[in-house]
C-alpha positions in Angstrom: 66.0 105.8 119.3 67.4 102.6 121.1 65.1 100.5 119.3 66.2 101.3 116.0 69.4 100.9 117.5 68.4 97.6 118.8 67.5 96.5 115.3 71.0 97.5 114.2 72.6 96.1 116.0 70.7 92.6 116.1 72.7 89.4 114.5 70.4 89.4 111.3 71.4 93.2 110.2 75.0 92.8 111.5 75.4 89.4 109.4 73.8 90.5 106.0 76.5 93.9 106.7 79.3 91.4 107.6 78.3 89.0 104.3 78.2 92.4 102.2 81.8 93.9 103.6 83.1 90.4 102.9 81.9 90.0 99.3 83.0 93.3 98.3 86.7 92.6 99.3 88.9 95.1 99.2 92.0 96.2 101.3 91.8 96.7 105.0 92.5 99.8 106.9 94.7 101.8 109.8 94.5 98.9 112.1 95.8 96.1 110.1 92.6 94.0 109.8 91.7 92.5 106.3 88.4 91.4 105.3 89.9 87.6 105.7 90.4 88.1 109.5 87.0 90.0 110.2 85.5 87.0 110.9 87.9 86.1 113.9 88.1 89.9 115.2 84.7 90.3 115.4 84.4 87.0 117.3 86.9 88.5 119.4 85.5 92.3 119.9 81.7 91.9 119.4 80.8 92.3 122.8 83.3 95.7 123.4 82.1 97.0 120.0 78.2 96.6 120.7 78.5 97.8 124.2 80.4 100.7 123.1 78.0 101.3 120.2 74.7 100.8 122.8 77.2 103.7 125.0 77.5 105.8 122.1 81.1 105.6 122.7 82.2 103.9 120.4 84.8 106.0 117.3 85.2 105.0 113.8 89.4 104.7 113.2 90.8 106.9 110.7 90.6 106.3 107.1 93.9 105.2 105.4 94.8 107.6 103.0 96.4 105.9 99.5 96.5 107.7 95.7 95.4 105.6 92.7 96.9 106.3 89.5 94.8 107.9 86.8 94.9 107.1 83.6 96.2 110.6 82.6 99.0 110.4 84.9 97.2 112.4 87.6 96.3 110.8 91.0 92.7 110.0 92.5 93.1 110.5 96.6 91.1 107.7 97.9 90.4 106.8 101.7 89.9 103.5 102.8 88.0 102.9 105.9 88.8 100.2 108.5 86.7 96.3 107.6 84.4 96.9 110.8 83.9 100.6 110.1 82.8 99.3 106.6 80.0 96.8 108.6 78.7 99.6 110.6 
């Protein structure tokens, strides 16, 4: 199991997951971080997030809860994880 964790987490996957989450756009989540300032927060986290990952330790935040319109004047719930949930 910690080799395919391992492969994961190595900087290939994580970049193609990072390049994906950033191309895809969307709004951030519960803690505040948009796709814009991934880039910085990851720089700033990696280790923590990896070690804690490696620990099993490591929680997904909650998912921000928002209602979309529908076109029939109904609401579609819709939950919107956090950017670095979305890379892992």
């Amino acid at each position: 199991m910690s080799e395919l964790l391992e492969k994961i987490l190595s900087k290939n996957n994580m970049n193609t997951a990072y390049k994906r989450v950033c191309s895809n756009k969307g709004a951030g989540g519960v803690d505040g971080v948009s796709v814009e300032d991934l880039g910085d927060y990851i720089k700033e986290n990696w280790d923590s997030i990896r070690n804690q990952i490696r620990s099993r330790e490591y929680k997904p935040q909650p998912v921000r809860r928002v209602e979309i319109p529908k076109p029939n004047g109904g609401v579609r719930k819709l939950g919107i994880p956090t950017v670095m949930d979305r890379i892992g």
